[in-house]
Each structure stands twice: as C-alpha cells, then as structure tokens.
C-alpha positions as CSV (number, residue, x, y, z in Angstrom):
1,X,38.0,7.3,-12.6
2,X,35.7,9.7,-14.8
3,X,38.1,10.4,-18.0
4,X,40.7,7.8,-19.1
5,X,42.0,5.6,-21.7
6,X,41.8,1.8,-21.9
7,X,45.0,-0.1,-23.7
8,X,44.0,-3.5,-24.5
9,X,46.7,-6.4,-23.9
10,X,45.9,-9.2,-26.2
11,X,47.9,-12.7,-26.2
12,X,51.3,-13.7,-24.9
13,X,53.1,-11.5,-22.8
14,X,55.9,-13.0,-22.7
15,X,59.6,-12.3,-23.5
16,X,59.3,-12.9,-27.0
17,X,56.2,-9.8,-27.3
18,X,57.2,-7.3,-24.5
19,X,59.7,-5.4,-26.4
20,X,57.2,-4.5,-28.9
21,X,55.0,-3.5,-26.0
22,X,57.3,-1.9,-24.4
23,X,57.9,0.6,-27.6
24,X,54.4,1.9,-27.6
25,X,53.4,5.3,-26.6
26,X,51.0,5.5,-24.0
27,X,47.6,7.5,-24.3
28,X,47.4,10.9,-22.8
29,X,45.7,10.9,-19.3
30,X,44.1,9.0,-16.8
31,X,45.0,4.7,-17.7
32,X,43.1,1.2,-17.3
33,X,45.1,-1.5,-18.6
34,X,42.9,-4.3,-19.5
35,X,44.5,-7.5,-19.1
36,X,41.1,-9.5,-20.4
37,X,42.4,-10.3,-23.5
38,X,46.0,-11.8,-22.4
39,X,46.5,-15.6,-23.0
40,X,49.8,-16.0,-21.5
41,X,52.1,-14.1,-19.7
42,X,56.4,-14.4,-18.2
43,X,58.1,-12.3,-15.7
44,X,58.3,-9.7,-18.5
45,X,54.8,-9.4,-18.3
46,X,55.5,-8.1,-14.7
47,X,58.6,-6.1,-15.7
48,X,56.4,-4.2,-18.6
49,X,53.6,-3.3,-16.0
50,X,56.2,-2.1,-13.7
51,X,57.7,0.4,-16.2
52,X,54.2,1.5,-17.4
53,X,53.5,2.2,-13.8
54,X,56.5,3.9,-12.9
55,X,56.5,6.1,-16.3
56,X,52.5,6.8,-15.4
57,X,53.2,7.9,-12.2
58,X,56.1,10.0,-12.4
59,X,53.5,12.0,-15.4
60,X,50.9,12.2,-12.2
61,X,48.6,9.8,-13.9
62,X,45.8,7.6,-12.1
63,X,46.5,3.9,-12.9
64,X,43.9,1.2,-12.7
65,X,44.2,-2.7,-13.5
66,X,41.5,-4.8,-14.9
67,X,41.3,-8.7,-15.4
68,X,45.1,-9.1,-14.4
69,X,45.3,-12.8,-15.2
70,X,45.7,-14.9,-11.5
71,X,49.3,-16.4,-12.8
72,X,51.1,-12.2,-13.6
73,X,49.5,-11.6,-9.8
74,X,51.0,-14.6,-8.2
75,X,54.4,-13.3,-10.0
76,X,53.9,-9.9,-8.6
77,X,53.3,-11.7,-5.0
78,X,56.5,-14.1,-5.9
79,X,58.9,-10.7,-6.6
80,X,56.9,-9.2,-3.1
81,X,55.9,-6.1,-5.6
82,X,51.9,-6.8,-5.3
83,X,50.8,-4.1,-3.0
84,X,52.3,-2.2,-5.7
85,X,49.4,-2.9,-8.4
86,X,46.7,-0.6,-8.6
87,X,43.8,-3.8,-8.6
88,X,40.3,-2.4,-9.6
89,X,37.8,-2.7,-7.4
C-alpha cells in the first residue's frame, strides 16, 4: 500500500470500549489498523474488526492489519473467520 491511513487502537477492546469504537468515522482511503497499542481485547474486539472490514470493503478500500495481538487471532481462528483477516506481511 502507497497512500493510506493508520487508526491506532489503544487499550481494552473489550465490550465495555467497542461501542465507542464502533461510532467513529473511518478515514478516507486506503486503511492499516494498528493493533500495537491494544492491552486487552473480547469477542467484540473481533466483532468491531469484522464490521470495519465489511464497511471498508463494500467502499472498495485496501485493508491491512498490523500487530493483531496473538489472543484477537486465536478468536478469529476459534469463530473459523481468520482467513478472513487481511495479516500484513
């Protein structure tokens, strides 16, 4: 990816912080969501990235994940919805 926006994640993602996640607008373009700064995360965690990915993709965006924390990627692998993670390389 040449041209795209970073949104940070920062602490608990959890049921009691998604919602407010959940609200924000994402930035125009091309998206990395950078998981480096996330302490904690809960199914919701999984169920926020999901709709982010779904809303991205349906607006013909390029999605990329960095630093997923190992415990939201065995979730993923738990729900059998992995492959569906765009995983940096």
């Amino acid at each position: 990816m040449t041209d795209y926006s970073v949104v940070e994640l920062k602490g608990a993602l959890t049921l009691e912080t998604v919602a407010a996640w959940l609200g924000r607008a994402l930035p125009a373009g091309d998206l990395v969501f950078d998981f480096s700064g996330v302490t904690r995360v809960d199914s919701s965690a999984l169920a926020l990235l999901l709709a982010w990915l779904r809303r991205s993709r349906a607006r013909g965006r390029v999605v990329e994940l960095r630093a997923p924390p190992e415990s939201l990627l065995a979730l993923a692998r738990l729900y059998g919805v992995d492959a569906l993670l765009p995983l940096a390389a």
